[in-house]
C-alpha positions as MATLAB code, in Angstrom:
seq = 'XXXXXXXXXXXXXXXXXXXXXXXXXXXXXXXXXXXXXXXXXXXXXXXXXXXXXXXXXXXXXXXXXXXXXXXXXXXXXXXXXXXXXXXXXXXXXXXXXXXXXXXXXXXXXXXXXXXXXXXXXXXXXXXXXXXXXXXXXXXXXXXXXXXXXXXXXXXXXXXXXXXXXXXXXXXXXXXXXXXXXXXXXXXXXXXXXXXXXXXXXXXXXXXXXXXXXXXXXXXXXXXXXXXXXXXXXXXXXXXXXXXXXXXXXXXXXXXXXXXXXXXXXXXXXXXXXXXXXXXXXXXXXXXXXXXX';
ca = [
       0.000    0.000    0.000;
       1.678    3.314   -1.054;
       2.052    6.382    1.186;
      -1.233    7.931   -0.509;
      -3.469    5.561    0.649;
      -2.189    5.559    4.417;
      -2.927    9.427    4.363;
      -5.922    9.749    2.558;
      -6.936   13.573    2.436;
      -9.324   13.790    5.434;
      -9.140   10.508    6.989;
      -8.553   10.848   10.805;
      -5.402    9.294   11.899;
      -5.645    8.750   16.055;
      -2.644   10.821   18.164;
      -1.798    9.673   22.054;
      -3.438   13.227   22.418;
      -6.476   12.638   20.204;
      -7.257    9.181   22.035;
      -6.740   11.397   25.220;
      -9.266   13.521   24.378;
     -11.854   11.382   23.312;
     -11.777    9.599   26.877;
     -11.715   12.927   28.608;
     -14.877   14.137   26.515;
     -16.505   10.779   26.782;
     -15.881   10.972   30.490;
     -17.107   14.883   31.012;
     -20.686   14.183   28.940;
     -20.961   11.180   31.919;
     -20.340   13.629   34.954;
     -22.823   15.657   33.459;
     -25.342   13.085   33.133;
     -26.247   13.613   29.700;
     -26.632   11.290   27.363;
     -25.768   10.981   23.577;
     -28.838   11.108   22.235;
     -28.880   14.653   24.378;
     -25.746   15.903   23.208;
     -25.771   15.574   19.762;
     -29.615   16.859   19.827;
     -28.108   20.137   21.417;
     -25.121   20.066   19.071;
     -27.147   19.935   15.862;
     -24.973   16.773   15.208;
     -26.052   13.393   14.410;
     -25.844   10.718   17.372;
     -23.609    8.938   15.267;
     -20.854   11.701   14.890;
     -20.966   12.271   18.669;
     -19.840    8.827   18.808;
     -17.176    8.796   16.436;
     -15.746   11.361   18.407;
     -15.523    9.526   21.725;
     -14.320    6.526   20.118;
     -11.110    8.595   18.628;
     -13.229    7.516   15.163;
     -13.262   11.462   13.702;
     -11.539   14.331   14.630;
     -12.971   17.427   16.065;
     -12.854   20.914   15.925;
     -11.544   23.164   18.883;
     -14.640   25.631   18.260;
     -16.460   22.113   18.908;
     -15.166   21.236   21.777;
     -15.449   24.724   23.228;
     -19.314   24.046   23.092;
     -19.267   20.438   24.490;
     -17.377   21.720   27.749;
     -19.816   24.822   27.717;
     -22.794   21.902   27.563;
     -20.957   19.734   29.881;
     -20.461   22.857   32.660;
     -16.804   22.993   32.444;
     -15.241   26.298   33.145;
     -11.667   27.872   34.380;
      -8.456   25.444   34.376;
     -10.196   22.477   33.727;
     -11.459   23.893   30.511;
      -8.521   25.557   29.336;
      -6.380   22.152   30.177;
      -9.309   20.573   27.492;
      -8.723   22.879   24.831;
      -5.241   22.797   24.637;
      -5.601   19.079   24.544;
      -8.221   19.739   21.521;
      -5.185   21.839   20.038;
      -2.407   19.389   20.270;
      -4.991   16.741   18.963;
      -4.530   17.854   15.395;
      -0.986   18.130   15.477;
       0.751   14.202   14.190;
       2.493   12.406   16.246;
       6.328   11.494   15.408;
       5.213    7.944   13.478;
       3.142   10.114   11.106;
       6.156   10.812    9.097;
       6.409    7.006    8.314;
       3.148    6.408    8.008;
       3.613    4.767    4.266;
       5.511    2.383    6.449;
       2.589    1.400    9.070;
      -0.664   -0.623    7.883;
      -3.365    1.334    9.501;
      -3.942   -2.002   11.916;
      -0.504   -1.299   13.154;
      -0.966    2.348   13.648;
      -3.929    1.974   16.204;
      -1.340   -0.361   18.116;
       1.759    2.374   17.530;
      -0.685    4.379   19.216;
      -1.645    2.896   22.285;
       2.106    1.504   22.860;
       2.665    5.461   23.016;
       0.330    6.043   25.669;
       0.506    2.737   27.593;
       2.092    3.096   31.035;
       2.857   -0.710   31.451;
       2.871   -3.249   28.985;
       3.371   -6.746   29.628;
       4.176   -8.971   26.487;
       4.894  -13.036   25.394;
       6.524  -13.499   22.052;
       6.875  -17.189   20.490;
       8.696  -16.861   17.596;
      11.037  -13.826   17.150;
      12.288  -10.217   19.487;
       9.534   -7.969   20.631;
      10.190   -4.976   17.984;
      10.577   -2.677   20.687;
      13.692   -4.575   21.337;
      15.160   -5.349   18.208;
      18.614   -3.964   16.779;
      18.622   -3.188   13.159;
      20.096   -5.806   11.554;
      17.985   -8.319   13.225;
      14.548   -6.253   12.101;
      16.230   -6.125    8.339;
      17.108   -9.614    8.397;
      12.968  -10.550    9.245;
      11.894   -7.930    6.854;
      13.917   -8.798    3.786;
      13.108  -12.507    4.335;
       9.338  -12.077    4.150;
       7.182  -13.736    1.519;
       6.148  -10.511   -0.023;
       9.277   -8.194    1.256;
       9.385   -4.482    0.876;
      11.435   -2.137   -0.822;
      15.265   -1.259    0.777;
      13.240    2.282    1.827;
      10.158    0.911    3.146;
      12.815   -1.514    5.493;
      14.358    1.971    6.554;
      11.353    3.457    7.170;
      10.350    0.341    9.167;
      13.484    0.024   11.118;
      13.303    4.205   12.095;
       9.863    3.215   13.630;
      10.830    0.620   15.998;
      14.337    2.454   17.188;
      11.850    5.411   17.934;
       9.185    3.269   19.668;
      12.460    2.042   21.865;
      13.390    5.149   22.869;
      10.261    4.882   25.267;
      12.412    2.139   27.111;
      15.461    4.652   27.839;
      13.576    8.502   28.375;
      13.401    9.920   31.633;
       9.815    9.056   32.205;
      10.101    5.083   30.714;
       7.810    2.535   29.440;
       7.350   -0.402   32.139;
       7.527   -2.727   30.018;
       8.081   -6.468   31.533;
       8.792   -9.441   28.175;
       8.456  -13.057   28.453;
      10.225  -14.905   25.416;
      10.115  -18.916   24.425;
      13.412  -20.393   24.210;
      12.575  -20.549   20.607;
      13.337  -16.749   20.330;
      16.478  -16.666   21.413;
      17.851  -20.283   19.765;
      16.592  -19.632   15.979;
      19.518  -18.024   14.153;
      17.880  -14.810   12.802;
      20.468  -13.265   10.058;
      23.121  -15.447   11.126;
      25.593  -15.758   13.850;
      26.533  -11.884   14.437;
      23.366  -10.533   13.797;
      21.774  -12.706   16.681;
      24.870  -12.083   18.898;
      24.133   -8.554   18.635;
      20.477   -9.000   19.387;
      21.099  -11.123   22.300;
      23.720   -9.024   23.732;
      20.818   -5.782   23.114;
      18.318   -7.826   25.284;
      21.169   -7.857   27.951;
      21.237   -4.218   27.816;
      17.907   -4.047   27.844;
      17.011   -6.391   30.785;
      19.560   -4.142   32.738;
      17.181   -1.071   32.658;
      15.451   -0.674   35.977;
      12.295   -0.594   33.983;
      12.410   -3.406   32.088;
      11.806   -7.323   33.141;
      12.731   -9.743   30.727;
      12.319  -13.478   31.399;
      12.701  -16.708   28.555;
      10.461  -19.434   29.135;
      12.511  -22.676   28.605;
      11.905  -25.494   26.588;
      11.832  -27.694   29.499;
       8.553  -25.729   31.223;
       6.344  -28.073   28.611;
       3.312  -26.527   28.183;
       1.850  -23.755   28.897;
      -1.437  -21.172   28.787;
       0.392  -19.213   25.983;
       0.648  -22.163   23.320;
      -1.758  -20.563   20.864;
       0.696  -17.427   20.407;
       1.487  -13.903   21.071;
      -0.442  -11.208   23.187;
       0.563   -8.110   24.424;
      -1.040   -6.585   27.624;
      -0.785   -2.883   27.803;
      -1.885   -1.052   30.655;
      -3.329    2.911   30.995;
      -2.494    5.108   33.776;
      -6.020    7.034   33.265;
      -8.957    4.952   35.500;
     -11.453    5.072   33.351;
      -8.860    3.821   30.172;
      -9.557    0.521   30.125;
      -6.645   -2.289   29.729;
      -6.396   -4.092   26.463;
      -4.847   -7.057   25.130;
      -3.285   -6.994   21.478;
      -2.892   -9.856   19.024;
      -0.840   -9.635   16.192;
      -1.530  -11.748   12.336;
      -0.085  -11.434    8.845;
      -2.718   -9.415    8.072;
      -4.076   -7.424   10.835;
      -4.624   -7.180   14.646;
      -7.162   -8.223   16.850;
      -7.487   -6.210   20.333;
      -9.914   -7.095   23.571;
     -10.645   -5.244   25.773;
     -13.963   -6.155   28.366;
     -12.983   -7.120   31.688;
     -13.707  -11.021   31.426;
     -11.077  -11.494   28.219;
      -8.424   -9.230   29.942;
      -8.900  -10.705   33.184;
      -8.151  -14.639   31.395;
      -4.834  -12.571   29.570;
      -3.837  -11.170   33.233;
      -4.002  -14.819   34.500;
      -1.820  -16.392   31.495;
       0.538  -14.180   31.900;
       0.902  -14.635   35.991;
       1.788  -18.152   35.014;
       4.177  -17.415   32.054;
       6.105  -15.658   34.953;
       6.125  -17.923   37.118;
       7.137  -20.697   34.566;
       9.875  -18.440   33.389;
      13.380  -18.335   34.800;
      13.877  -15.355   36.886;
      15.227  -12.260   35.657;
      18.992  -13.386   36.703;
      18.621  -16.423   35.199;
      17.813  -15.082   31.828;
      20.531  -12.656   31.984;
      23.411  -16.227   32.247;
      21.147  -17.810   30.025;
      21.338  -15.025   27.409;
      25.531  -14.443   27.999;
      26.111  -18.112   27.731;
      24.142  -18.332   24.325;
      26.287  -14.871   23.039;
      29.914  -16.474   24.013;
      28.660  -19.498   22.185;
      27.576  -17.402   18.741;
      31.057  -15.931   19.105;
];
């Protein structure tokens, strides 16, 4: 798919401050105990477009928003705080630029990673790419059935190292990894380019913000068999938690209580079938003086 049709003219593209906003707006019309129906009466809107807008679906004007917190009885800071937010909604975020490089499935994700204050995540086959180096990202890319041009790959590879920068700021991602064995053993790119991955996910695991555990071969089975999830995690109380899914061709995300709640449970027992954090770390040196 070409840069042109990721950006289509008009389409709304969600922002960490957009999908901030439609929470906060969804949240306000509750406090005021108005419904939709109400709102978008009042607004000279259909009920539809009022819920576009609290589902991050359709952007908004400021002027808009201005008469929603005027409905909703918001006044002084508090409003001022919500139309700055309206403001900074319509500017892109940083991954706009590479856009042509992220299927619109893998934007909503790009998005929520952003604004996630913990994520907890089990990969079976290959590095989180939050954690990958380079070479090993170029060496999955290039090998794929249908593989992309050399400046899609770029484009590809400048997203993840700026989605890992969240790992290392001053305000960091808590982000806690649990990797099969099967990760770590299958020689991605060769011998140096997985010796320079695993020595990366020593680096990593050193942050104080970042828990990294493999699950061994020798566990058996285990509640995570059918493949990856991510679990991410929203400081905001009324942002509920979601679980993330990834395919060849799309992503599937859950979010009511029951399905997060069964995700929350797996993963409590991929930790605890894990080796510890040390553990990992020997595990992970041993296998790099071996590739070298």
């Amino acid at each position: 798919m070409d840069r042109g049709t990721q950006m289509a003219p008009g389409r709304h593209v969600p922002t960490v401050a957009s999908t901030r906003l439609a929470r906060e707006l969804r949240s306000l019309r509750g406090q005021a105990g108005l419904s939709q129906e109400a709102v978008a009466e009042e607004m000279g809107w259909n009920e539809s477009k009022l819920t576009r807008i609290e589902n991050d679906k359709s952007r908004v004007l400021v002027r808009d928003v201005k008469r929603l917190l005027g409905l909703y009885k918001v006044e002084g800071d508090a409003a001022d705080a919500m139309l700055e937010l309206a403001r900074l909604a319509r500017e892109p975020d940083w991954w706009h630029q590479y856009s042509g490089a992220i299927p619109e499935w893998l934007q909503v994700y790009v998005v929520l990673e952003a604004s996630a204050s913990h994520i907890f995540g089990y990969e079976s086959e290959f590095v989180p790419g939050i954690m990958q180096t380079d070479a090993y990202a170029r060496s999955i890319m290039s090998t794929a059935p249908y593989p992309d041009t050399e400046a899609e790959i770029e484009e590809k590879i400048a997203v993840r190292a700026a989605r890992q920068a969240r790992l290392t700021r001053d305000d960091p991602l808590e982000a806690w990894f649990v990797l099969n064995e099967a990760v770590i053993r299958r020689m991605v790119g060769g011998r140096d380019v997985m010796r320079e991955q695993i020595e990366h996910l020593i680096k990593l695991a050193r942050l104080r913000n970042v828990t990294l555990q493999i699950l061994p071969f020798a566990s058996g089975e285990h509640g995570a068999m059918h493949g990856m999830f991510y679990l991410l995690e929203f400081a905001a109380p009324d942002d509920p938690d979601k679980v993330y899914m990834e395919q060849h061709i799309g992503g599937l995300y859950a979010q009511k209580p029951p399905e997060v709640s069964r995700y929350r449970l797996i993963s409590d027992h991929l930790r605890a079938q894990a080796l510890g954090p040390e553990q990992t770390i020997v595990m992970l040196r041993k296998l790099a003086e071996e590739l070298a």
